[in-house]
Gaussian input, Z-matrix of N, CA and C with variables (Angstrom, degrees):
# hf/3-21g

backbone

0 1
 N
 C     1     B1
 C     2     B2     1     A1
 N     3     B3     2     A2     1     D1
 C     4     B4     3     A3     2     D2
 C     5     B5     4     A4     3     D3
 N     6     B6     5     A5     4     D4
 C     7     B7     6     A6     5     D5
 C     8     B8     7     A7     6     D6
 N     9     B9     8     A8     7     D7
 C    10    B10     9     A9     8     D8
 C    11    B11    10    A10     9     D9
 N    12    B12    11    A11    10    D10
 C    13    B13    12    A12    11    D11
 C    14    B14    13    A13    12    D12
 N    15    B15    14    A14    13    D13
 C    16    B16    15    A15    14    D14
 C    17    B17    16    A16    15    D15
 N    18    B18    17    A17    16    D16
 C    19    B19    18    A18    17    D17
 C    20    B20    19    A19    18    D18
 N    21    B21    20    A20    19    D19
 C    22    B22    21    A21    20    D20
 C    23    B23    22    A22    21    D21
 N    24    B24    23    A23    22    D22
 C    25    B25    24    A24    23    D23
 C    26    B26    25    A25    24    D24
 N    27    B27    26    A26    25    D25
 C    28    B28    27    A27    26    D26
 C    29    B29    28    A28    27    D27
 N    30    B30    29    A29    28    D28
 C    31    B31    30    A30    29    D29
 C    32    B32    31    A31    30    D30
 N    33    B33    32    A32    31    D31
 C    34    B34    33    A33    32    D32
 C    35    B35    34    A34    33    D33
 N    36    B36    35    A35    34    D34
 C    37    B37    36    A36    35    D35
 C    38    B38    37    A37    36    D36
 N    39    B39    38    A38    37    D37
 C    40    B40    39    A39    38    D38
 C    41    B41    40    A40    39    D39
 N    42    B42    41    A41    40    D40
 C    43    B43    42    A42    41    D41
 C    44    B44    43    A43    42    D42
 N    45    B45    44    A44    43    D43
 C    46    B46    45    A45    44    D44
 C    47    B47    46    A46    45    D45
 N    48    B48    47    A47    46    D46
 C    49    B49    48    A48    47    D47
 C    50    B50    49    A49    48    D48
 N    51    B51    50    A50    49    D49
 C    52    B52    51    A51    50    D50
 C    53    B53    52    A52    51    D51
 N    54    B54    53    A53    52    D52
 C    55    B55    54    A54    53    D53
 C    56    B56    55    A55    54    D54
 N    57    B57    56    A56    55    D55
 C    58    B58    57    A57    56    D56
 C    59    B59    58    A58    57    D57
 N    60    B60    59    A59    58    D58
 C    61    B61    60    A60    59    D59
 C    62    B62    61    A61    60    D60
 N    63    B63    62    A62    61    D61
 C    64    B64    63    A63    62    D62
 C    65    B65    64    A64    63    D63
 N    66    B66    65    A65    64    D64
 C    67    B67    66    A66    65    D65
 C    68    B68    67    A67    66    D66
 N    69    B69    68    A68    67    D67
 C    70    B70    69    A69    68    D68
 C    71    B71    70    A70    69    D69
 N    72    B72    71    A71    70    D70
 C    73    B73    72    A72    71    D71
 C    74    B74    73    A73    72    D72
 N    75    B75    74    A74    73    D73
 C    76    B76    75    A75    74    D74
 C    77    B77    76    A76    75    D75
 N    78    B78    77    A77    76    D76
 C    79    B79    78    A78    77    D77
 C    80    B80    79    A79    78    D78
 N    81    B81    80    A80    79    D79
 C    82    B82    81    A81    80    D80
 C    83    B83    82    A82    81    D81
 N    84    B84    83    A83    82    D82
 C    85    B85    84    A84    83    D83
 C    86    B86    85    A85    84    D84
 N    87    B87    86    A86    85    D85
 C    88    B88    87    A87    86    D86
 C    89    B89    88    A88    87    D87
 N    90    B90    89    A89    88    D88
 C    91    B91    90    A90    89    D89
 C    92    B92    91    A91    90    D90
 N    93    B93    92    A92    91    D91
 C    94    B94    93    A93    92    D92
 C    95    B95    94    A94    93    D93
 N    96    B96    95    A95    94    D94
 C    97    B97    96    A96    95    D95
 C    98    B98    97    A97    96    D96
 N    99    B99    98    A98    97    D97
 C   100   B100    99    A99    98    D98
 C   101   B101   100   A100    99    D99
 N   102   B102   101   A101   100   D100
 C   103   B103   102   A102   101   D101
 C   104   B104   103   A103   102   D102
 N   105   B105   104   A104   103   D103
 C   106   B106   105   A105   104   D104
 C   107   B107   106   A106   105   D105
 N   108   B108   107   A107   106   D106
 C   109   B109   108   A108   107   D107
 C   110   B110   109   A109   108   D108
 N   111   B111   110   A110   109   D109
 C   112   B112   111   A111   110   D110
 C   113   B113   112   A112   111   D111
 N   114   B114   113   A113   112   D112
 C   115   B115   114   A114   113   D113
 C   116   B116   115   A115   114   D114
 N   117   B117   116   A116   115   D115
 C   118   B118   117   A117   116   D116
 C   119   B119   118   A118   117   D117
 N   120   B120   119   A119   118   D118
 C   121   B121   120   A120   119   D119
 C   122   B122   121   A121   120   D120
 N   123   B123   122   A122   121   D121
 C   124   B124   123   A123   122   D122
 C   125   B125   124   A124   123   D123
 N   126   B126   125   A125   124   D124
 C   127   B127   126   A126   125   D125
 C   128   B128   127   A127   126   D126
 N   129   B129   128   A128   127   D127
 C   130   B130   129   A129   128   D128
 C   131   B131   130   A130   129   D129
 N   132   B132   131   A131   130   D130
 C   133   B133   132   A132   131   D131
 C   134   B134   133   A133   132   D132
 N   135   B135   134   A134   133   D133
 C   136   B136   135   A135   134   D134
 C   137   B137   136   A136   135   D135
 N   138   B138   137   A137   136   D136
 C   139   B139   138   A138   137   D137
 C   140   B140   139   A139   138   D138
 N   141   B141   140   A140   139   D139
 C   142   B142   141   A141   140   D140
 C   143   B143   142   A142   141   D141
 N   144   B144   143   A143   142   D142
 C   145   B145   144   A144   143   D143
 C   146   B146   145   A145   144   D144
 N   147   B147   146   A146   145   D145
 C   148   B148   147   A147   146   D146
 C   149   B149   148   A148   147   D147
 N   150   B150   149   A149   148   D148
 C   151   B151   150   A150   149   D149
 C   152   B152   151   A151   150   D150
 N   153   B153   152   A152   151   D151
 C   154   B154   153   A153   152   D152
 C   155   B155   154   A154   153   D153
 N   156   B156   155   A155   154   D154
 C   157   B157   156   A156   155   D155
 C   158   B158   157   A157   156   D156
 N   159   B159   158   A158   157   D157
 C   160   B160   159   A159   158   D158
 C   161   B161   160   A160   159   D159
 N   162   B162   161   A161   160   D160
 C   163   B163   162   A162   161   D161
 C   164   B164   163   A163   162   D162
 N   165   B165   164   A164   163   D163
 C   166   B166   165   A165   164   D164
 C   167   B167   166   A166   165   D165
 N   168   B168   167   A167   166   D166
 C   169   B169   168   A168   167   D167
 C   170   B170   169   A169   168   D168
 N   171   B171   170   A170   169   D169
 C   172   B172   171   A171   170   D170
 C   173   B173   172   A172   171   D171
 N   174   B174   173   A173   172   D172
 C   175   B175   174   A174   173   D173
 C   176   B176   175   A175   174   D174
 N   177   B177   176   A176   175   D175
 C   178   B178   177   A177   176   D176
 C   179   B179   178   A178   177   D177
 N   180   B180   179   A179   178   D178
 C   181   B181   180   A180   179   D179
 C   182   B182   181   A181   180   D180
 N   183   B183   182   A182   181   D181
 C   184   B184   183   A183   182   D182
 C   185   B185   184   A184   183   D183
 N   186   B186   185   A185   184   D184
 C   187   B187   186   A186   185   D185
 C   188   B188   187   A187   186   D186
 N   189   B189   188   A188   187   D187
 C   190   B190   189   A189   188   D188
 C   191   B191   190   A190   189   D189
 N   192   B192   191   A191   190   D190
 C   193   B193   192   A192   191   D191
 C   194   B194   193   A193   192   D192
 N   195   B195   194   A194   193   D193
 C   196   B196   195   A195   194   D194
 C   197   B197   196   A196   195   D195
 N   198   B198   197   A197   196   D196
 C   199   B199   198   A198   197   D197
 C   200   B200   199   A199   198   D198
 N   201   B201   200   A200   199   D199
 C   202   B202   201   A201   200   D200
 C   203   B203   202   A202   201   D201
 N   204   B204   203   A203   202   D202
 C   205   B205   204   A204   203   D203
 C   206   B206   205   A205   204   D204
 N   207   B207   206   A206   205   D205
 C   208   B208   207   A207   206   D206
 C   209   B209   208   A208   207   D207
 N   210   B210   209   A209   208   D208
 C   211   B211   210   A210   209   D209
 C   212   B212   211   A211   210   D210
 N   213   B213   212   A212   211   D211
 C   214   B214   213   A213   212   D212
 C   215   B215   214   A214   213   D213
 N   216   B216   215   A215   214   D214
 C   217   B217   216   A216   215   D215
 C   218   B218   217   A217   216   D216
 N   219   B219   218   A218   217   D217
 C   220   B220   219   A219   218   D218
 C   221   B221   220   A220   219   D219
 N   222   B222   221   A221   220   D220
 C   223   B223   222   A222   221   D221
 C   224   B224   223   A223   222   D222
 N   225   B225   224   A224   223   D223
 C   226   B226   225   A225   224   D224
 C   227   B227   226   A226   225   D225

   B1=1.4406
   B2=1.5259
   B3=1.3067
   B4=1.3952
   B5=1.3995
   B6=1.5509
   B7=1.4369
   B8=2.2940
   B9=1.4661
   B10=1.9916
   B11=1.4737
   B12=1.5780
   B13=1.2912
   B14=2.0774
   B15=1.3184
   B16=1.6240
   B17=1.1476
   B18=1.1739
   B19=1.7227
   B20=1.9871
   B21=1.1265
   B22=1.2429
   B23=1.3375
   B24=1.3893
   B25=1.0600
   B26=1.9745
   B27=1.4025
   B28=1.7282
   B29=2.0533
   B30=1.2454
   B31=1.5037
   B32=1.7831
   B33=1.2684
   B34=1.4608
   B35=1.6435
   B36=1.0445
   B37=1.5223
   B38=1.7458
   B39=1.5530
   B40=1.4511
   B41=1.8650
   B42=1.1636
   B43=1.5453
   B44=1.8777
   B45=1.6569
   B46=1.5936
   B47=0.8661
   B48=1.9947
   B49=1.6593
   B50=1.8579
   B51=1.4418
   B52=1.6841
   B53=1.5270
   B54=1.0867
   B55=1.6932
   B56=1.8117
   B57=0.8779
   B58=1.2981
   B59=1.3946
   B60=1.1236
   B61=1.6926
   B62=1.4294
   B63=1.4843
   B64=1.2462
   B65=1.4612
   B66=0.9251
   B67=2.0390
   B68=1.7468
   B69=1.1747
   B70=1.6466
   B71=1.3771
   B72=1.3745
   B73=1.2160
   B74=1.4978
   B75=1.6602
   B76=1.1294
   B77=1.8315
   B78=1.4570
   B79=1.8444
   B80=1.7800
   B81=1.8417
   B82=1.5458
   B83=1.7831
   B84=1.6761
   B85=1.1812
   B86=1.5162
   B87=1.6133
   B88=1.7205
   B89=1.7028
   B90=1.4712
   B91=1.6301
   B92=1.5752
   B93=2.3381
   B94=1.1839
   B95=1.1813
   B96=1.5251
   B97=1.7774
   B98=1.8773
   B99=1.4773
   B100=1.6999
   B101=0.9206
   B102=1.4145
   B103=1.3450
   B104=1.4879
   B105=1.2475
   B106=1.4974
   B107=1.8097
   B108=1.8444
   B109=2.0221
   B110=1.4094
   B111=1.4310
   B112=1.4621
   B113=1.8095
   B114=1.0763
   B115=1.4250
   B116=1.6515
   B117=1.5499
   B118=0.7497
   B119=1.7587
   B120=1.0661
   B121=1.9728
   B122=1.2662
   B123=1.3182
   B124=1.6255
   B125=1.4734
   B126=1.2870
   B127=1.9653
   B128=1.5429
   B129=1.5733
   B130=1.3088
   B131=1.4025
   B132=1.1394
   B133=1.4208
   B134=1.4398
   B135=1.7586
   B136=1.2881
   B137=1.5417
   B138=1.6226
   B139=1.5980
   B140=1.5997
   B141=1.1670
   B142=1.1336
   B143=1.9428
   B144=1.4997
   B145=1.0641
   B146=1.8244
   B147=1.2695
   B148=1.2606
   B149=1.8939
   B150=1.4415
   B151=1.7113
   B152=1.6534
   B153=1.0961
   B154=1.6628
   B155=1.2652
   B156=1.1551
   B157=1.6719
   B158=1.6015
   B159=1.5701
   B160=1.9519
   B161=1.7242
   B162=1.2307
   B163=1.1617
   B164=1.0254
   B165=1.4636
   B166=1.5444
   B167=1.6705
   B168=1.5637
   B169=1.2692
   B170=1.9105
   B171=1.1603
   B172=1.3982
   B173=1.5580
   B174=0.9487
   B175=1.4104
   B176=1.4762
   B177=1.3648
   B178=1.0894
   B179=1.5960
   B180=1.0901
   B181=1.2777
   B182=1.7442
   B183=2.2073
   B184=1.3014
   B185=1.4469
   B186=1.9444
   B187=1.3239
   B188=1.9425
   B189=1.5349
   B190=1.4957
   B191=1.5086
   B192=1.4633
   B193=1.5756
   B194=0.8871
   B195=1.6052
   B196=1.5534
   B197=1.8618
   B198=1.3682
   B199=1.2530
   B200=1.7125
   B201=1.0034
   B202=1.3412
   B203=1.9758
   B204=1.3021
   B205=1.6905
   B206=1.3760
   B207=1.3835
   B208=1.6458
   B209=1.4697
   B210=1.5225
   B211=1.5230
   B212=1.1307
   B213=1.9163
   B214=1.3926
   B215=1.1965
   B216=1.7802
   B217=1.5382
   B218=1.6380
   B219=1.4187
   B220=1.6256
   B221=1.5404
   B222=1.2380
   B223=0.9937
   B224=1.7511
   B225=0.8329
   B226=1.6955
   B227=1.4382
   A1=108.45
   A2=121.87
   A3=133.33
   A4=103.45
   A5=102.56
   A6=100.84
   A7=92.24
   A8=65.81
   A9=71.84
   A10=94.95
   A11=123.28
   A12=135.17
   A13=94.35
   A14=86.90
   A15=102.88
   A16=120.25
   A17=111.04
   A18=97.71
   A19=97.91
   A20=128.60
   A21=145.24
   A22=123.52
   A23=146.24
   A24=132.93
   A25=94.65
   A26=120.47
   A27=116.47
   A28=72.96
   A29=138.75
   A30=124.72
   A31=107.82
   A32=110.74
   A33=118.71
   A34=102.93
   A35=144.56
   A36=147.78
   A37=90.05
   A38=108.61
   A39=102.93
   A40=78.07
   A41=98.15
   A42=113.27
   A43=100.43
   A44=111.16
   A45=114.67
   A46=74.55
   A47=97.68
   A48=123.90
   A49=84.55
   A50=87.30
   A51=100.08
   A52=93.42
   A53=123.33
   A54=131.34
   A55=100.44
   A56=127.90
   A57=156.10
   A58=172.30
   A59=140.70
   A60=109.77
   A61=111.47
   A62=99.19
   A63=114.21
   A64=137.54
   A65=152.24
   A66=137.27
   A67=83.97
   A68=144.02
   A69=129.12
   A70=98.20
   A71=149.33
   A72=137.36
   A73=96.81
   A74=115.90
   A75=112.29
   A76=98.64
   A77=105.73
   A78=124.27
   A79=78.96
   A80=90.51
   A81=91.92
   A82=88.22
   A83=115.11
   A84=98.35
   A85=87.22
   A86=105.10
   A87=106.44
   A88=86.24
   A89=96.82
   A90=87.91
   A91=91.28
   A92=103.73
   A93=98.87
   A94=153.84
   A95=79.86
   A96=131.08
   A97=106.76
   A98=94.86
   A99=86.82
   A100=128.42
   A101=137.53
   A102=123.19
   A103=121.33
   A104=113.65
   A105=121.67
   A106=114.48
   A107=84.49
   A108=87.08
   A109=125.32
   A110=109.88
   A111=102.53
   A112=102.79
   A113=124.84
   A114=123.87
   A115=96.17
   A116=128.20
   A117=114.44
   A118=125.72
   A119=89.73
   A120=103.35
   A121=111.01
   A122=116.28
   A123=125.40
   A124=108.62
   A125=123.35
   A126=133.77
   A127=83.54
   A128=138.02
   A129=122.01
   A130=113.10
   A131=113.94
   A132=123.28
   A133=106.37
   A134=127.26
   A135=111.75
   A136=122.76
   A137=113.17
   A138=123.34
   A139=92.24
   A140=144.58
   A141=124.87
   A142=100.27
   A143=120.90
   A144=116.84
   A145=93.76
   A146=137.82
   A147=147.10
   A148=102.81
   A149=99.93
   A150=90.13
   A151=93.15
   A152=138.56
   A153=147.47
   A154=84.58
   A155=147.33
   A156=146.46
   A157=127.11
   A158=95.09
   A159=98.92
   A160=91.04
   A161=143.75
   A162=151.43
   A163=98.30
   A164=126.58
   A165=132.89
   A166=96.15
   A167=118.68
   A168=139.02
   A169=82.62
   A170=112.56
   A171=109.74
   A172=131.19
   A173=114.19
   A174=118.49
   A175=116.82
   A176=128.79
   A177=127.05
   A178=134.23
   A179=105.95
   A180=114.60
   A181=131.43
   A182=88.58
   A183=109.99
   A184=101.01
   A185=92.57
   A186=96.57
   A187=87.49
   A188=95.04
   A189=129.46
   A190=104.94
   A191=139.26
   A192=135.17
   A193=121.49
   A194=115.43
   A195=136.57
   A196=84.77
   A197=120.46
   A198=104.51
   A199=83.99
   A200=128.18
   A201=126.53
   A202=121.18
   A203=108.07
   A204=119.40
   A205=113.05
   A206=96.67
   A207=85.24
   A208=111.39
   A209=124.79
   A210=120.79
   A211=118.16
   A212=105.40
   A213=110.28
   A214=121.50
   A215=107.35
   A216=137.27
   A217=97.35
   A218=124.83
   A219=116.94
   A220=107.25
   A221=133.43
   A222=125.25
   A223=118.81
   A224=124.07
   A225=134.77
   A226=116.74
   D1=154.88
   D2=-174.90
   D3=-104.27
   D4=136.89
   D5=179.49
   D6=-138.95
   D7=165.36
   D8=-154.93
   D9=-119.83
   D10=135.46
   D11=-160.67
   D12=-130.28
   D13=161.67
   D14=162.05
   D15=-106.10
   D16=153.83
   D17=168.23
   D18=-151.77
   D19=-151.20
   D20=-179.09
   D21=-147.52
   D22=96.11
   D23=-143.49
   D24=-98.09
   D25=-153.75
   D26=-128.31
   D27=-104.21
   D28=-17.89
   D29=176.06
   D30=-104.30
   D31=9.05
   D32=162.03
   D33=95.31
   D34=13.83
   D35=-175.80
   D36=-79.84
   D37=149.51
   D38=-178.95
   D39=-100.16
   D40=158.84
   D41=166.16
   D42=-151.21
   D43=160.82
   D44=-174.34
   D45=-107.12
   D46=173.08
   D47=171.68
   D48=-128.87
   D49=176.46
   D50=176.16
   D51=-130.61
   D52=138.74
   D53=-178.57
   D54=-121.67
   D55=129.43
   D56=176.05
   D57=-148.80
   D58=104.07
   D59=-153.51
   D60=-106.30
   D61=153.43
   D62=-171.66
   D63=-66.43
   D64=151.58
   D65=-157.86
   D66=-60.11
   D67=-18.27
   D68=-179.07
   D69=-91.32
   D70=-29.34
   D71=156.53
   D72=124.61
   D73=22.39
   D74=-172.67
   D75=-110.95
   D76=137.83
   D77=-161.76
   D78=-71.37
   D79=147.08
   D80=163.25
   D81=-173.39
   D82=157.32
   D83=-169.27
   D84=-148.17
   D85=-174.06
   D86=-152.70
   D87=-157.10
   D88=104.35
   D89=179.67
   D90=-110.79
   D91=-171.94
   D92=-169.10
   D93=145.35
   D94=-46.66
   D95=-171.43
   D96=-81.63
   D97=101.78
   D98=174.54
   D99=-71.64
   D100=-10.44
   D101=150.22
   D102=-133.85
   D103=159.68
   D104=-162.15
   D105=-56.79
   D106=-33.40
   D107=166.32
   D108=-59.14
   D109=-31.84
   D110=-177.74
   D111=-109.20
   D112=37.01
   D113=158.01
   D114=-102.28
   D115=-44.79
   D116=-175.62
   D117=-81.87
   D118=-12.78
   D119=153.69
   D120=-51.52
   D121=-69.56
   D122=-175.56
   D123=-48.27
   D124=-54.48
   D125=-169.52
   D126=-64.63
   D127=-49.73
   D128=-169.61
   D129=-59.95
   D130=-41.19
   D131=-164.91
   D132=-82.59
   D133=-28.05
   D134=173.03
   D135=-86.27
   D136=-5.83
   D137=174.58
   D138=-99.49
   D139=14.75
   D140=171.96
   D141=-106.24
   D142=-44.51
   D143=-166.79
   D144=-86.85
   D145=-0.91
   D146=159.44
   D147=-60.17
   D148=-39.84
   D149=-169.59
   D150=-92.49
   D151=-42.79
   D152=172.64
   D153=-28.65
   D154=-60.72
   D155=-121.71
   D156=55.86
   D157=26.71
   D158=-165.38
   D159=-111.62
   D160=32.86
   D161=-156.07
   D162=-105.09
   D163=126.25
   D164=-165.37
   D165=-156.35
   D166=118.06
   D167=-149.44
   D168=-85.15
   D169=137.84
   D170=165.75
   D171=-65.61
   D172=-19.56
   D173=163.00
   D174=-55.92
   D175=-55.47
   D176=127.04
   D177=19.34
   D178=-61.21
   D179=-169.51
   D180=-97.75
   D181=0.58
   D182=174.82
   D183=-105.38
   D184=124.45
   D185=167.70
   D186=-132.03
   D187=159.39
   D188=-173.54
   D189=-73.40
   D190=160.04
   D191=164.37
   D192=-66.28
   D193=-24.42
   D194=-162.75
   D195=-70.72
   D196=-55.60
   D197=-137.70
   D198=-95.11
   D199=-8.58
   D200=170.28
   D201=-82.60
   D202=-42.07
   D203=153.72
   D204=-8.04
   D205=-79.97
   D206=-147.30
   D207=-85.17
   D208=1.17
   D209=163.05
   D210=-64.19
   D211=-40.59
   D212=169.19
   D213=-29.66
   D214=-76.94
   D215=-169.79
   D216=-44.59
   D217=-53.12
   D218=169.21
   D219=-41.24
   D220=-85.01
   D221=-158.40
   D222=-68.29
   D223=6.83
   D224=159.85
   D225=-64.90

């Protein structure tokens, strides 16, 4: 379950984080969020696509040019 914290960032603005773990059970969190409604948007939306089984960690979803390049260059 996601649980949502405050904090104050380094010019004094409060901003939330969302703390959470991932469908592998590994903690990871997402701060940021100017207001507490849409931190708790985000925790809904990552325990909801967590129970879907369509939950795909964003890290994930970064890939480099290098490793994208040269399939390109094939299909050119």
């Amino acid at each position: 379950m996601a649980t949502v914290e405050k904090y104050q960032n380094a010019s004094g603005a409060t901003r939330y984080m969302v703390r959470y773990r991932q469908s592998n059970n590994i903690s990871t969190k997402k701060r940021g969020f100017e207001t507490k409604r849409e931190a708790e948007a985000f925790a809904a939306t990552v325990e909801t696509t967590k129970l879907q089984g369509s939950y795909v960690a964003p890290s994930l979803g970064r890939i480099t040019v290098g490793e994208l390049g040269p399939a390109w260059l094939i299909r050119q």
